[in-house]
C-alpha positions in Angstrom: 176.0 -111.1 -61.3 179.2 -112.3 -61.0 178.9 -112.7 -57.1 180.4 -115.6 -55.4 177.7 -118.4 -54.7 178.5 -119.0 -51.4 177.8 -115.0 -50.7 174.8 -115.1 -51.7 174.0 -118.5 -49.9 175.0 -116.0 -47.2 173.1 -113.4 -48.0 169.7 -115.3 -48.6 169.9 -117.6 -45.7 171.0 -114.0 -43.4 174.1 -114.9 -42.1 176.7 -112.3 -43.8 177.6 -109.6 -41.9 178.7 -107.4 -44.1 177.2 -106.2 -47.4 179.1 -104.7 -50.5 177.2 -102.1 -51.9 178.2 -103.1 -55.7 176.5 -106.5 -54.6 173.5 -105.0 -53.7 173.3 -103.1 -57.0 174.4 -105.9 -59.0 171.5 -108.0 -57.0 169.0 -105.1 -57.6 169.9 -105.2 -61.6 169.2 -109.0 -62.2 166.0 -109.0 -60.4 165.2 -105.7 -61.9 163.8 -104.2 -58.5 164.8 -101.6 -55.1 166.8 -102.0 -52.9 163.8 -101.2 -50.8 162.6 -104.4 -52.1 165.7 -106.3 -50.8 166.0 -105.0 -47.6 164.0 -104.2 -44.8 165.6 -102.4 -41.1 164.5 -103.9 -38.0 165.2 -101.8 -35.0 167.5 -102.7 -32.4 165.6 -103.8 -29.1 168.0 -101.4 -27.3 169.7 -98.0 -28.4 173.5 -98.7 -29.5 174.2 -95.2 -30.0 175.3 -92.7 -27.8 174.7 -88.5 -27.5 178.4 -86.5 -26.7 177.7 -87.5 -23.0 177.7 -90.7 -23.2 174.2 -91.1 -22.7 171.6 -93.8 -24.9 169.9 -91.3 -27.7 166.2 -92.6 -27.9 164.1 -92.5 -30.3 161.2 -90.1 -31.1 158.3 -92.5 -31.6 
């Protein structure tokens, strides 16, 4: 892929903070999968956005 070893050590042990998007696709064209397939969102356990008030937005469950 021509990624840096120690980013992906990073990446597959979770601790990078920041993902390039030309890493993900370069990731995605090796293993020949999604990105679906790579990663997964876990909600927040609280909401860290905020409406124009200043107020948390929930979300619609």
């Amino acid at each position: 892929t021509g990624i840096r070893p120690s980013t992906i050590n990073e990446l597959y042990h979770e601790l990078a903070e920041r993902v390039k998007l030309e890493h993900i696709d370069l990731i995605c064209e090796a293993l020949g999968c999604e990105v679906s397939d790579l990663i997964v969102r876990e909600p927040n356990s609280e909401p860290r956005t905020k409406s124009r008030t200043g107020a948390p937005i929930h979300s619609k469950k």
